[in-house]
PAZAPA-4460 file (N, C-alpha, C; in steps of 0.05 Angstrom, whole numbers, plus 32768, in hexadecimal, padded with zeros to 4 digits):
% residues 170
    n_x    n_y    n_z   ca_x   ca_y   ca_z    c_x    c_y    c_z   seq   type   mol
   7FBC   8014   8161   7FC0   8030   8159   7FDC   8038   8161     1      X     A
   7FE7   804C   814F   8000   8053   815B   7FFD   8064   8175     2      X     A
   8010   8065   8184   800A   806F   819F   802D   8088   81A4     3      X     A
   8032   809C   81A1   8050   809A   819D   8054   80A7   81BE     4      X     A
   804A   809B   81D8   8054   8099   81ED   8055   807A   81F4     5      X     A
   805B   806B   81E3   8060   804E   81EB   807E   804F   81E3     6      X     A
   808C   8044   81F3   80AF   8043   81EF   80B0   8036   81DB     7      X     A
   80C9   803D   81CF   80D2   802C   81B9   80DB   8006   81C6     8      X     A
   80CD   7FF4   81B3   80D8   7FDD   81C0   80DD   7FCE   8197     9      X     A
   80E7   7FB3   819D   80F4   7FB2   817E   80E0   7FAF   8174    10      X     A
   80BD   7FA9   8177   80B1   7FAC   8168   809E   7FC8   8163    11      X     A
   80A5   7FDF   816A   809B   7FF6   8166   80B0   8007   8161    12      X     A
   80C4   7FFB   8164   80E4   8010   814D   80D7   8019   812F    13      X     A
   80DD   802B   8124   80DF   8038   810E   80FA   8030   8105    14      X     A
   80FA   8015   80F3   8115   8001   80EB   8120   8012   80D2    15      X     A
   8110   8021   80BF   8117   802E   80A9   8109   803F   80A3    16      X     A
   8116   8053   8094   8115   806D   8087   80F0   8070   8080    17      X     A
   80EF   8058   8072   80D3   8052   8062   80B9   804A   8079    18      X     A
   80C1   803D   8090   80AA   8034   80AC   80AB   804B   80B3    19      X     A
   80C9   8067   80BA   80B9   807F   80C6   80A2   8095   80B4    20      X     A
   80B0   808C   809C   8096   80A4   8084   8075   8095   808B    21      X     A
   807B   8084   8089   805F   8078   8087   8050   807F   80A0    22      X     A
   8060   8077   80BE   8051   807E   80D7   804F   809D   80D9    23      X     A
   8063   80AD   80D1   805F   80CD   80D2   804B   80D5   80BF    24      X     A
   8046   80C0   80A7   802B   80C7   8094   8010   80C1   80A7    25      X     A
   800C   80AA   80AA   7FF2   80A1   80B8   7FF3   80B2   80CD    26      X     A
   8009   80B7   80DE   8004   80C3   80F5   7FED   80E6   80ED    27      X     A
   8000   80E8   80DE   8000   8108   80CD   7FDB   810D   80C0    28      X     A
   7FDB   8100   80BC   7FB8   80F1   80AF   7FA1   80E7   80CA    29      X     A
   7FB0   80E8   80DA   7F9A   80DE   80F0   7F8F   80B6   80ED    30      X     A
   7F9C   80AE   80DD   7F95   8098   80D3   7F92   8083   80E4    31      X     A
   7F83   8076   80FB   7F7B   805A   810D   7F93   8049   80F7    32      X     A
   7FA5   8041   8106   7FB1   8024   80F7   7FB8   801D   810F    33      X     A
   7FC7   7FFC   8109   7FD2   7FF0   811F   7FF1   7FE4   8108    34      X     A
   800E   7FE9   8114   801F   7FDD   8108   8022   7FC6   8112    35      X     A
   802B   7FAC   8101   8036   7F9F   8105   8054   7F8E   80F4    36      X     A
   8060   7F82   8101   807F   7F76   80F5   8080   7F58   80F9    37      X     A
   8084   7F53   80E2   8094   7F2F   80DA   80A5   7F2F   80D4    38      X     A
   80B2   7F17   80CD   80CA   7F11   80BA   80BD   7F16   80A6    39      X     A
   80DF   7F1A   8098   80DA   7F27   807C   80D4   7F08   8073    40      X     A
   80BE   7F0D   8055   80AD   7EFC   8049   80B4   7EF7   802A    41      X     A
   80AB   7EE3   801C   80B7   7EE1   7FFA   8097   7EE7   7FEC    42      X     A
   808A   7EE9   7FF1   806E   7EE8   7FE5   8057   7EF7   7FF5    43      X     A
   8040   7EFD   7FEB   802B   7F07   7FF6   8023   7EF5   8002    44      X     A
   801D   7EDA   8007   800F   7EC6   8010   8020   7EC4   802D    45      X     A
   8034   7ECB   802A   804C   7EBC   803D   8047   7EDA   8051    46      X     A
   8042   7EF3   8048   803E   7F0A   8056   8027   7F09   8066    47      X     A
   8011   7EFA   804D   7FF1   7EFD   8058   7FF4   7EE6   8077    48      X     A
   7FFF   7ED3   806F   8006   7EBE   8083   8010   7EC6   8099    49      X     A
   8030   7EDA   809A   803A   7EDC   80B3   8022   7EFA   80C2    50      X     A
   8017   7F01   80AC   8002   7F18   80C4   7FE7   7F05   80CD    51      X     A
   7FDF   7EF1   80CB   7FD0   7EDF   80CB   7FB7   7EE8   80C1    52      X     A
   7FB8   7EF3   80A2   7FA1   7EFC   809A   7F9A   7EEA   8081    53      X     A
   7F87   7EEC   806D   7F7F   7EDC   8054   7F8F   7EF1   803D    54      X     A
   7F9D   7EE6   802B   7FA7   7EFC   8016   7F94   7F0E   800C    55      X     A
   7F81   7F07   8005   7F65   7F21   8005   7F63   7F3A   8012    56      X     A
   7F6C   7F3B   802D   7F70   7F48   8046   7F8C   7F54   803F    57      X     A
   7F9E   7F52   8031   7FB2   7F5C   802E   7FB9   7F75   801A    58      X     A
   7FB8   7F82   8012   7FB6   7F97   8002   7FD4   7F9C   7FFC    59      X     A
   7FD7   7F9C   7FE4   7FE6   7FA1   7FD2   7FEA   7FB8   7FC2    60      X     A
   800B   7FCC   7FBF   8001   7FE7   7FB8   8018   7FE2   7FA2    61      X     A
   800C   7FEB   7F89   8020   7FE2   7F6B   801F   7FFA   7F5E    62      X     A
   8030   8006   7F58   803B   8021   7F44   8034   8018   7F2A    63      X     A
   8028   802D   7F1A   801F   8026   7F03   802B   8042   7EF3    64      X     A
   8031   8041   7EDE   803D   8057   7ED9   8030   805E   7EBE    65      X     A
   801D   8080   7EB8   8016   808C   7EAE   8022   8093   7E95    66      X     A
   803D   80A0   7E8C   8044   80B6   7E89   8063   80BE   7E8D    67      X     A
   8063   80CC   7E86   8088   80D6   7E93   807D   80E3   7E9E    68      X     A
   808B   80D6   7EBB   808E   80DF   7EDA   8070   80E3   7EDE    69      X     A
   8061   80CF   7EDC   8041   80CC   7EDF   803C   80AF   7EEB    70      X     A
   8032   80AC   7EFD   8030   8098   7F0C   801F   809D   7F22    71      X     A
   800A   8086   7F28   7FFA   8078   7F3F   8005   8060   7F51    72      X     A
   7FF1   8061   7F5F   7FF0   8053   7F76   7FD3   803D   7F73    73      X     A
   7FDF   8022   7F6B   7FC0   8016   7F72   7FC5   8005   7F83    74      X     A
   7FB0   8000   7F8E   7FA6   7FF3   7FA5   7F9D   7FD6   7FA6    75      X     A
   7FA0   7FC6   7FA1   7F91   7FAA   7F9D   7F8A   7F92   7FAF    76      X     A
   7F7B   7F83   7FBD   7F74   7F73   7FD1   7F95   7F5F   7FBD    77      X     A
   7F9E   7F52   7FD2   7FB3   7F35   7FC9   7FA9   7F25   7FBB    78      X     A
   7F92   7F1B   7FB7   7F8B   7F07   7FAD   7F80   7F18   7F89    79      X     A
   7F89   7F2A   7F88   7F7B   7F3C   7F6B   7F91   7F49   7F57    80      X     A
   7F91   7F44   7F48   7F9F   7F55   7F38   7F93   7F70   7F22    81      X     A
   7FAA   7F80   7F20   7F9A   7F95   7F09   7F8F   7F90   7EF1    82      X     A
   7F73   7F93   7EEF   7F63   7F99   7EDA   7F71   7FAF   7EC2    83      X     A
   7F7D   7FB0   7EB1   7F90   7FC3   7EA8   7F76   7FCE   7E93    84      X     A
   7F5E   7FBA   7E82   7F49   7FCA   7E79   7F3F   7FE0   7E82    85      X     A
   7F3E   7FD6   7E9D   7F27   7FDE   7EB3   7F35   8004   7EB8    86      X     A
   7F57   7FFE   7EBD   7F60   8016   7ECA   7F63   802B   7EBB    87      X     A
   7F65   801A   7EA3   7F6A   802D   7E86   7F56   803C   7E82    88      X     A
   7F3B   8037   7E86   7F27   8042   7E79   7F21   8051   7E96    89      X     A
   7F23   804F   7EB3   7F24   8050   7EC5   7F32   807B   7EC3    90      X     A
   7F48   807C   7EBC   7F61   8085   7EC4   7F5A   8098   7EA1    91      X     A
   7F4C   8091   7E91   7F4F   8099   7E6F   7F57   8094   7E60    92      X     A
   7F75   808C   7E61   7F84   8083   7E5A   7F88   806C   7E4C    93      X     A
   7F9D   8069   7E2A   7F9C   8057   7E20   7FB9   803E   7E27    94      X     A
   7FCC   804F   7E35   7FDC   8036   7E3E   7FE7   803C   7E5D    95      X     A
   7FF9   8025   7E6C   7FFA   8028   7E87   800B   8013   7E84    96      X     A
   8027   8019   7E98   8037   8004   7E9B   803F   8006   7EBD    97      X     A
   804E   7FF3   7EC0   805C   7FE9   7EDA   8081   7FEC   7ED6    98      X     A
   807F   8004   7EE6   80A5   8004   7EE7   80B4   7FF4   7EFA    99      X     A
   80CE   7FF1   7EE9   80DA   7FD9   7EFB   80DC   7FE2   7F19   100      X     A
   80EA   7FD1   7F24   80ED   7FCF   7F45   80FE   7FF4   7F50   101      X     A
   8111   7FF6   7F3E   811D   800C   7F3C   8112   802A   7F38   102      X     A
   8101   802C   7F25   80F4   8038   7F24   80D1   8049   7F3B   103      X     A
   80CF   8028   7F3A   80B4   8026   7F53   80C6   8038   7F6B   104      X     A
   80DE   802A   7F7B   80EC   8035   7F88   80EF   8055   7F8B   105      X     A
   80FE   805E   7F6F   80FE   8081   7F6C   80E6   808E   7F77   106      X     A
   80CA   8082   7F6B   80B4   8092   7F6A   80AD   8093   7F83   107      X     A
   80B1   8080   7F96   8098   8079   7FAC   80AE   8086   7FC2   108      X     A
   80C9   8072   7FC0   80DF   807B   7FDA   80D9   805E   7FE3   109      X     A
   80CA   804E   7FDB   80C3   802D   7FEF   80D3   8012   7FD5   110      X     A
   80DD   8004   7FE5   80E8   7FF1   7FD3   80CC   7FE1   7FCB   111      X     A
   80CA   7FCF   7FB6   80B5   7FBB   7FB2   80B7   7FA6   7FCD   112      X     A
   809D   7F9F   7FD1   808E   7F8D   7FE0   8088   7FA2   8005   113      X     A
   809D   7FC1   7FFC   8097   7FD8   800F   807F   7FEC   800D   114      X     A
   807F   7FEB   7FED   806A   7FFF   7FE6   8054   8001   7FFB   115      X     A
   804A   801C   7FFE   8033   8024   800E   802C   8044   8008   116      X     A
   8012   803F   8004   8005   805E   7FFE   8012   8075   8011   117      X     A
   801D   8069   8022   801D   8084   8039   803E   8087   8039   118      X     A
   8049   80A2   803D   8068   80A3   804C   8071   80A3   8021   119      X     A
   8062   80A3   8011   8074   809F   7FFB   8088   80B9   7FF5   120      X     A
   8098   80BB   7FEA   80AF   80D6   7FE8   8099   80EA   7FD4   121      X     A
   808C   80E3   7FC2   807E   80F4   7FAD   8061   80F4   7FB2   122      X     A
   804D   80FD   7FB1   8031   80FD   7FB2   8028   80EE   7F99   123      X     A
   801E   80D5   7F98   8010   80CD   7F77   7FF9   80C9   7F82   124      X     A
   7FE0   80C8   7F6B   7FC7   80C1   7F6F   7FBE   80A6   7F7C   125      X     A
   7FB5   809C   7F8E   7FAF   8084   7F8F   7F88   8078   7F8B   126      X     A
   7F8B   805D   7F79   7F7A   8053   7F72   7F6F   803A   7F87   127      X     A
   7F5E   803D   7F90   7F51   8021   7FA6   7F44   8010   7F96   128      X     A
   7F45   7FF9   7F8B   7F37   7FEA   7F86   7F20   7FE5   7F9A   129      X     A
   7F0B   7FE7   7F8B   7EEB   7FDC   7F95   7EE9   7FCF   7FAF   130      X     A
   7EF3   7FAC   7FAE   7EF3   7F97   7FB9   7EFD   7F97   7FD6   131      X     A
   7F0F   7FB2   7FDA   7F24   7FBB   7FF3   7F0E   7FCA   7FFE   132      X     A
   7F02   7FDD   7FF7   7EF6   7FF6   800E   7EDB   7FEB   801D   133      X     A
   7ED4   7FF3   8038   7ECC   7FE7   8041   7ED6   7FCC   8059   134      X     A
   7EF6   7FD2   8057   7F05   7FBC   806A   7F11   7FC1   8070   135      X     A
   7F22   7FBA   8086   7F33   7FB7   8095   7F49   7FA6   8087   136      X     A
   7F63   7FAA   8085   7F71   7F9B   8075   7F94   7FA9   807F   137      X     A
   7FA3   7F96   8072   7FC2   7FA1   8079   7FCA   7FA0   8064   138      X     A
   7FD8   7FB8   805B   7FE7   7FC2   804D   8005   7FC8   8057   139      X     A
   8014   7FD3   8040   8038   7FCE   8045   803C   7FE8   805D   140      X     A
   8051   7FE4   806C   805E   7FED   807D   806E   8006   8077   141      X     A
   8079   8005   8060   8094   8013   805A   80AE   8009   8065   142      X     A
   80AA   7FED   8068   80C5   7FD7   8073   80BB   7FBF   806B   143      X     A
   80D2   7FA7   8064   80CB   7F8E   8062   80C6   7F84   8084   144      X     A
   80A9   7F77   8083   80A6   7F67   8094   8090   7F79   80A7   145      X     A
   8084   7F90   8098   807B   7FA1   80AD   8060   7FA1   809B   146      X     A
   8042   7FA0   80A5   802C   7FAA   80A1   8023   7FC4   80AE   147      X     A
   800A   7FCE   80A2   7FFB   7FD9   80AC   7FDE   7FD0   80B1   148      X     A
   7FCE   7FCD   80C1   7FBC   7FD0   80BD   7FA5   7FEA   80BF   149      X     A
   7F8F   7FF1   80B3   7F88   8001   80B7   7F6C   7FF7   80A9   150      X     A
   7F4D   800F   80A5   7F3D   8007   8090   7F3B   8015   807C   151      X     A
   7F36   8006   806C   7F3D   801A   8052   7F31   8030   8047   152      X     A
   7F1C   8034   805B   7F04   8056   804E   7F1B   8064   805C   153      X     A
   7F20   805A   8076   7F38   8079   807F   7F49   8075   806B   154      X     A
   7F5C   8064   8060   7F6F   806E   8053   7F62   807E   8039   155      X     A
   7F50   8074   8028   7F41   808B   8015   7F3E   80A4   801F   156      X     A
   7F35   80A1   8036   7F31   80C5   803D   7F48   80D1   803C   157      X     A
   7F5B   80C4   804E   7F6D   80D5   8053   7F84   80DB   8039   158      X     A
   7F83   80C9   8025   7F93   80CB   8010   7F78   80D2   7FF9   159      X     A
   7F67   80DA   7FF2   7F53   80E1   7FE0   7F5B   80CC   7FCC   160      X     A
   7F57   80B5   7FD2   7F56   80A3   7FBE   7F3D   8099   7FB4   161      X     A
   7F44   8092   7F96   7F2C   808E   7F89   7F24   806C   7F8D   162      X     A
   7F08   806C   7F8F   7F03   804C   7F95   7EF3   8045   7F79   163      X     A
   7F02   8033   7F6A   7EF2   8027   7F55   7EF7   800C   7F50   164      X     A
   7EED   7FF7   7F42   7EEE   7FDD   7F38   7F07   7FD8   7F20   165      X     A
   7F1E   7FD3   7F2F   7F35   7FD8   7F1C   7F40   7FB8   7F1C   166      X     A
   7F3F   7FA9   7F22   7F48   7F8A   7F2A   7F33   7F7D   7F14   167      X     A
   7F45   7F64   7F1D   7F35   7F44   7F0C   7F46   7F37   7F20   168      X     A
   7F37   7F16   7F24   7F54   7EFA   7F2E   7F5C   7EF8   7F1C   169      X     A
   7F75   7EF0   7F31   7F94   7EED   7F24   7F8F   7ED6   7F1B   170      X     A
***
């Protein structure tokens, strides 16, 4: 859990802009997490690896974009990808795309492989896939090399996210 009478040492620094939004969010939310820091990683497997978890366990947060200047937050276990039938009909909607790296960036304030529901610059809706709630899992930091862990009914509560069956394997 965060504790903010534990001294700063190099692994409880706030390294970037994006690790303090995130800890002042969870903090802000009341949210149980525990942070943790690796080397920076090239892949989810290599992330799931240095937190020593199964990529399943890893949660993944991907901008999907609605609309002009319309955009979510989904949620996906590592080992899953988006169901785009599923979100469409999910969400109402007849189409749904993925903005580039640049874009993702504007919306959230987090670079890709940073994304995280919490600390983002804008409020978007976020979607939990099914397969996630119910666990304990780590999600992005708001820094390369940084997790969160937390379980995922608190983060639904605290972000009113919707939990539905939005995934298929990759």
């Amino acid at each position: 859990m965060s504790d903010p009478t534990v001294p700063a040492t190099p692994d409880s620094e706030l390294r970037t802009d994006g690790e303090r939004r995130v800890v002042e969010a969870l903090d802000a939310a009341g949210v149980p997490y525990v942070r943790t820091r690796h080397g920076r990683v090239g892949s989810l497997a290599e992330a799931a690896a240095a937190r020593g978890i199964a990529p399943a366990d890893l949660v993944k947060t991907i901008v999907v974009r609605r609309g002009d200047d319309d955009y979510l937050l989904v949620l996906l276990p590592g080992d899953r990808t988006i169901s785009w039938p599923r979100l469409r009909a999910l969400l109402g909607v007849n189409r749904l795309s993925m903005p580039d790296a640049a874009v993702a960036k504007d919306v959230t304030g987090f670079e890709r492989g940073t994304i995280t529901p919490f600390g983002t610059t804008r409020t978007w809706p976020v979607v939990v896939d099914a397969r996630a709630a119910g666990r304990t899992v780590s999600i992005g930091g708001g820094g390369h090399g940084v997790g969160i862990e937390l379980a995922v009914d608190d983060l639904v509560a605290a972000l009113g996210a919707t939990v539905a069956e939005v995934s298929e394997a990759e």
